[in-house]
C-alpha positions as CSV (number, residue, x, y, z in Angstrom):
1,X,0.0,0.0,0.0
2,X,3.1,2.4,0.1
3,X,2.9,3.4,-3.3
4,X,-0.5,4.1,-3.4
5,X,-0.6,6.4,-0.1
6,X,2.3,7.9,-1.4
7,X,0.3,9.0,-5.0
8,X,-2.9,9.9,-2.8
9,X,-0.3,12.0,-1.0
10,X,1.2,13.5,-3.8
11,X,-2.0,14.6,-5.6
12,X,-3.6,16.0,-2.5
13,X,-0.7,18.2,-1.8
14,X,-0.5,19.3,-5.4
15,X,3.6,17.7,-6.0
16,X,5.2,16.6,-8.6
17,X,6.5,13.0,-8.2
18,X,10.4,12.2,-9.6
19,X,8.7,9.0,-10.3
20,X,12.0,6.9,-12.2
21,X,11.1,6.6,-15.7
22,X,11.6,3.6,-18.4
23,X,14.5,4.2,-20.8
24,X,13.1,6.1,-23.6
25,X,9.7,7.0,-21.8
26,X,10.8,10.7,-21.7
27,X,11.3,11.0,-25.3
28,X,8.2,9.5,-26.9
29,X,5.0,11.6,-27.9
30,X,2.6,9.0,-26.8
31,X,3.1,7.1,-24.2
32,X,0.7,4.5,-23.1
33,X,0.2,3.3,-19.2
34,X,-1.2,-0.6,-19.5
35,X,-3.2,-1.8,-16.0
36,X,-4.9,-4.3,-14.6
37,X,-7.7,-3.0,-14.2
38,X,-8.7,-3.7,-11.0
39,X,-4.9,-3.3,-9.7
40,X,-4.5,-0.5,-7.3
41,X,-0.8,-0.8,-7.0
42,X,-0.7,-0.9,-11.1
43,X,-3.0,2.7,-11.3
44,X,-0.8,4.1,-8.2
45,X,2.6,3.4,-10.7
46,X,0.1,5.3,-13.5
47,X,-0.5,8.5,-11.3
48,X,3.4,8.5,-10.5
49,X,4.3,8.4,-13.9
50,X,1.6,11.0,-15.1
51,X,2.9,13.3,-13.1
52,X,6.5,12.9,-14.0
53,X,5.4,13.1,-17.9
54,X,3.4,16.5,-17.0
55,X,1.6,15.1,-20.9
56,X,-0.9,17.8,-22.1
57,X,-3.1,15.3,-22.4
58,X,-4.6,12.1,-20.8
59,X,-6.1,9.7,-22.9
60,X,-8.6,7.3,-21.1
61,X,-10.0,3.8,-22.3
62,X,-12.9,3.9,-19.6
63,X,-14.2,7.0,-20.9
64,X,-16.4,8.1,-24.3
65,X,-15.8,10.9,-25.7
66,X,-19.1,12.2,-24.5
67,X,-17.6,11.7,-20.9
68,X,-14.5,12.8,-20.9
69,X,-16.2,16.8,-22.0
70,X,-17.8,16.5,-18.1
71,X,-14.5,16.5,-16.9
72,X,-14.1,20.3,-16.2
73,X,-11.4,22.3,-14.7
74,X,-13.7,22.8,-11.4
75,X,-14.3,19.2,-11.2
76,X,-10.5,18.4,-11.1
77,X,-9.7,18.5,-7.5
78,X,-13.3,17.5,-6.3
79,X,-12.7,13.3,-6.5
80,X,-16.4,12.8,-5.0
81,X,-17.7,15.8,-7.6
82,X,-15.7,14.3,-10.6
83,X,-17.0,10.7,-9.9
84,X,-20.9,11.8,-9.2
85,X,-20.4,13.9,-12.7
86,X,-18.6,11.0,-14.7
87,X,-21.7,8.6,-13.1
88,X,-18.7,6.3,-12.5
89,X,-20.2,3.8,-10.4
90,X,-22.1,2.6,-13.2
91,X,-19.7,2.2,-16.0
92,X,-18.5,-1.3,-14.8
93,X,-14.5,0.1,-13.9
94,X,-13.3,-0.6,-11.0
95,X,-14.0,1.7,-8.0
96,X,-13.1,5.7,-9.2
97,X,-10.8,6.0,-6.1
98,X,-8.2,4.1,-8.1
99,X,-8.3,6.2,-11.1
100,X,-8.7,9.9,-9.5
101,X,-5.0,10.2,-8.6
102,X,-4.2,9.6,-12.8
103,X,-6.8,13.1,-13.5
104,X,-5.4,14.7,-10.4
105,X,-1.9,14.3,-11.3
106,X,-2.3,16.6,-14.9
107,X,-4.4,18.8,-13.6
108,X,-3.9,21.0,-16.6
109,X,-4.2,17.8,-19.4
110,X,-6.8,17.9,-21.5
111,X,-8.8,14.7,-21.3
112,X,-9.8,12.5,-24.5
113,X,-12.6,9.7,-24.2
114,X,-11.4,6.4,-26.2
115,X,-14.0,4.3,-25.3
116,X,-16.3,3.0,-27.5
117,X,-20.2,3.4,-26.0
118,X,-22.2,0.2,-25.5
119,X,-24.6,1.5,-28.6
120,X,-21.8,1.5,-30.7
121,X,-20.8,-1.8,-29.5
122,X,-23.9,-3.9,-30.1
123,X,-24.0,-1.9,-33.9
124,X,-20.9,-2.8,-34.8
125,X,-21.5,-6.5,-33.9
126,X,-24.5,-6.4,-36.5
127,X,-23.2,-4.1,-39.1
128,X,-19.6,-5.0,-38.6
129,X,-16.2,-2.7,-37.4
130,X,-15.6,-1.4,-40.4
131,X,-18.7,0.7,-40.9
132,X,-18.7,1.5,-37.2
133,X,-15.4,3.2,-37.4
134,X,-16.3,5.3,-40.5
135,X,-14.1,6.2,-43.6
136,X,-10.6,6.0,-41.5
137,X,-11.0,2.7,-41.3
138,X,-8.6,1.3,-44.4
139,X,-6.3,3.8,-43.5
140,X,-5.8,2.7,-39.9
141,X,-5.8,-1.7,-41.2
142,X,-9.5,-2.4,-40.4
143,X,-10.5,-3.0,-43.7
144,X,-7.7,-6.0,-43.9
145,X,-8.0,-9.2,-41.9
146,X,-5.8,-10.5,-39.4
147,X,-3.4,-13.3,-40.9
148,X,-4.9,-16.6,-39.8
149,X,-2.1,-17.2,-37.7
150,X,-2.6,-14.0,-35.6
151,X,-6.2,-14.6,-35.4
152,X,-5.8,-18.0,-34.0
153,X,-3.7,-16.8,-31.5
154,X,-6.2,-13.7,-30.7
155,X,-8.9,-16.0,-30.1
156,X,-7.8,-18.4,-27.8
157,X,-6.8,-15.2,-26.0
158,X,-9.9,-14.2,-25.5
159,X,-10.9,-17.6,-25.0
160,X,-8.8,-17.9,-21.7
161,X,-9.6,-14.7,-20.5
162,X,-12.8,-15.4,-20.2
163,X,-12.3,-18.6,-18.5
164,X,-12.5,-21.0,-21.6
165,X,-16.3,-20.1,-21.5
166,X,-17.0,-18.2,-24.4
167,X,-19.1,-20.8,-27.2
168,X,-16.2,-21.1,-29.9
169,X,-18.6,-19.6,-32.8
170,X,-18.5,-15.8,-30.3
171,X,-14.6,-15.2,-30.6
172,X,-14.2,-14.0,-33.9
173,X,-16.8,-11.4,-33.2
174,X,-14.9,-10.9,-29.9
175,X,-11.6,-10.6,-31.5
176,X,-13.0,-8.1,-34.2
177,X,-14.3,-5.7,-31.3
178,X,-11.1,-5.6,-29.4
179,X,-9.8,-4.6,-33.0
180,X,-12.4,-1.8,-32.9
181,X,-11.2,-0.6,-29.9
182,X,-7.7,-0.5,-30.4
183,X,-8.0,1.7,-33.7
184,X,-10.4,3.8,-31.5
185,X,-7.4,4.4,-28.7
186,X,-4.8,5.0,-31.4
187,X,-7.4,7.7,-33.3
188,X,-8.0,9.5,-30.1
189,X,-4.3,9.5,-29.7
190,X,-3.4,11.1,-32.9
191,X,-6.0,13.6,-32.2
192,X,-5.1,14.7,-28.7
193,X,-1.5,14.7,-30.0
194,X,-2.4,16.6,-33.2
195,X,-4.6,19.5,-30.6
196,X,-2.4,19.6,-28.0
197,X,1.3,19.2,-29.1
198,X,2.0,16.6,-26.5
199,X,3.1,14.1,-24.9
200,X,-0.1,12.4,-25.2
201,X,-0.6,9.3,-22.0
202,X,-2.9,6.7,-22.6
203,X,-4.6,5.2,-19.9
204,X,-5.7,1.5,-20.8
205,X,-5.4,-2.4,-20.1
206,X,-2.4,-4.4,-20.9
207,X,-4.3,-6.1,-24.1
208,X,-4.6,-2.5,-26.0
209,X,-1.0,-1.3,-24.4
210,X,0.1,-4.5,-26.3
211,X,3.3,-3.3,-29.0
212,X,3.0,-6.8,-31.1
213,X,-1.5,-6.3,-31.3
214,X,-2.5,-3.1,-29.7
215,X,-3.4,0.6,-30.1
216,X,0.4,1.0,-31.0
217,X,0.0,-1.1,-34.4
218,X,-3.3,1.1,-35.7
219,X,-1.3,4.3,-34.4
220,X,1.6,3.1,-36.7
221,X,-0.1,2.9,-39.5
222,X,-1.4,7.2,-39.4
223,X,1.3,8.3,-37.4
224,X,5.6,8.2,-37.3
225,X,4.7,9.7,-33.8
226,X,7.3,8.2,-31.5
227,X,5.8,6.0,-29.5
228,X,6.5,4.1,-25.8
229,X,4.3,1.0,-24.3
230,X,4.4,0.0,-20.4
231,X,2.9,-3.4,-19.5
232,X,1.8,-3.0,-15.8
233,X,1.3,-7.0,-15.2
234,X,1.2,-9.2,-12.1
235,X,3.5,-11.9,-11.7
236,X,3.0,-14.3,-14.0
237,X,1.1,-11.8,-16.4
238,X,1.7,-11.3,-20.1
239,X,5.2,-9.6,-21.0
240,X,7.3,-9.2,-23.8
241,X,4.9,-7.4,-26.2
242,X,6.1,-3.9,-24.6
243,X,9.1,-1.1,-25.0
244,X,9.2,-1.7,-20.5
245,X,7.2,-4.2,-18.1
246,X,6.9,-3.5,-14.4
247,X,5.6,-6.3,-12.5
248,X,3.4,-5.2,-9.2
249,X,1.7,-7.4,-6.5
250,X,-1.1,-9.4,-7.3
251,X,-4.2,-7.6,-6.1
252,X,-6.8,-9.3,-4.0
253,X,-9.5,-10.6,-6.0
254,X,-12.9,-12.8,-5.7
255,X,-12.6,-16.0,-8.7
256,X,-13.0,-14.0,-11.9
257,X,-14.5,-17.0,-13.4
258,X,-17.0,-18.0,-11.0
259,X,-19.3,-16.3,-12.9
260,X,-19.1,-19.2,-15.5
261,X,-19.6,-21.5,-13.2
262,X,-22.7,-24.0,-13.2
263,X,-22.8,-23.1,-17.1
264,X,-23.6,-19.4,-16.7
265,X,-22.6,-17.7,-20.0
266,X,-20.9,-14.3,-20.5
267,X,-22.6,-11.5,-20.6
C-alpha cells in the first residue's frame, strides 16, 4: 500500500513525483500506461508516472468521448464531484478511487474519451467494425483481416480470458471488437496529439497497451509519432509485447471466473 498512499499523498498536496522513468519513456509523444484493471498498486505506478510526464493530455480507455467533455477544470480537484459527474459507479470500472489520482496528477491535461459506448458496440456487432469506425478505417488496417495465424492466437486469448467459457462460434466477433477498440485508442491519440502538441498518455489495459497487437500497431499505421508502451502485469502476467514491463503485486481478487460456473454464459 506504500505506493498508493504515497500517490494519494502526492496529488492531495499538489507535488510533482520524480517517479524513475523507463528508458526512452521521456522522449516518446505517446506514451501508453497498461493496467490491470482492477490493480490499485498498477494505477498508483500510472499517477506516479503521469505526473513525471506533466503530458498535455490524458487519454482514457474507460471514458467516451461524451464523458470525458464533463470533466471540467472545477471538477478536477473534487474526486467525490468528478465521480458523481462521470456517473462512474455505473460504467462497470473498478472503484473511481483508483483512477482519481491519474486526472489529479495533470491537472492541466486535456482529457480525451477512447471508449467505444455500449450502442456502438452492439451496432458494430450487427453491421460490422468497419462501418462503425467510419471512412478511417482502411487507412488505420480495419479493412484487412488479421493473418490466420494471428487470429488464431487472438482468439484463444480471449478464450482464456474469459475462462475458456465463451461458445467457440463468439470469438471471432470478440476478436473483431477488441480490434475496434484498439483503432479507436490510437485515433483519439493522434487527435489529442495533433490539438495539444504533446506528450499524449494513454490510460488502458495491458491487451490495448500491447506493442505486437495493440493501439500501438493502428497508431503506426497514421502516425511516425514516437511512440512508448508500459505493460503493468502481475506476476505471472503477459510480457514481452512492450518497450518496459513493471511487475506489481497481485491484487486481492474474488474467482474472476466464478461467474461461469454452473454453465452461466458471459454476458
Amino acid at each position: 500500500m506504500g505506493r498508493i498512499l504515497a500517490a494519494l499523498w502526492l496529488v492531495t498536496a499538489g507535488a510533482v513525483q520524480a517517479a524513475e522513468l523507463p528508458s526512452g519513456m521521456s522522449e516518446a509523444e505517446v506514451v501508453f500506461l497498461g493496467e490491470v484493471h482492477d490493480n490499485a498498486e498498477a494505477h498508483a505506478r500510472q499517477a506516479e508516472l503521469v505526473a513525471a510526464l506533466a503530458p498535455t493530455a490524458l487519454v482514457f480507455e474507460m471514458l467516451t468521448p461524451g464523458l470525458a467533455e464533463r470533466v471540467t477544470p472545477e471538477l478536477r480537484g473534487d474526486e467525490t464531484a468528478l465521480g458523481e459527474a462521470l456517473d462512474w459507479q455505473h460504467l462497470g470500472w473498478p472503484d473511481f478511487a483508483m483512477y482519481y489520482p491519474i486526472f489529479a496528477a495533470a491537472p492541466q491535461a486535456a482529457i480525451y474519451g477512447a471508449g467505444v459506448p455500449r450502442e456502438e458496440t452492439r451496432a458494430a456487432m450487427e453491421t460490422g467494425v468497419v462501418e462503425n469506425f467510419g471512412p478511417d478505417a482502411e487507412a488505420y488496417g480495419l479493412t484487412e483481416p488479421l493473418p490466420e495465424s494471428l487470429q488464431a492466437v487472438r482468439e484463444q486469448f480471449q478464450f482464456e480470458a474469459h475462462c475458456e467459457a465463451l461458445p467457440e462460434e463468439m470469438l471471432p466477433g470478440i476478436v473483431e471488437l477488441q480490434r475496434l477498440r484498439d483503432a479507436v485508442l490510437a485515433r483519439t491519440a493522434v487527435a489529442a496529439l495533433r490539438d495539444t502538441g504533446g506528450p499524449v498518455v494513454v490510460i488502458t489495459g495491458n491487451g490495448h497497451a500491447r506493442r505486437d497487437w495493440g493501439a500501438p500497431v493502428y497508431l503506426a499505421r497514421v502516425s511516425d509519432a514516437a511512440v512508448f508502451s508500459l505493460g503493468l502485469v502481475e506476476p505471472g502476467g503477459e510480457d514481452g509485447a512492450f518497450d518496459a514491463v513493471e511487475t506489481v503485486p497481485e491484487a486481492e481478487r474474488d474467482d474472476p471466473c466464478a461467474m461461469f460456473e454452473n454453465g452461466k454464459e458471459a454476458e
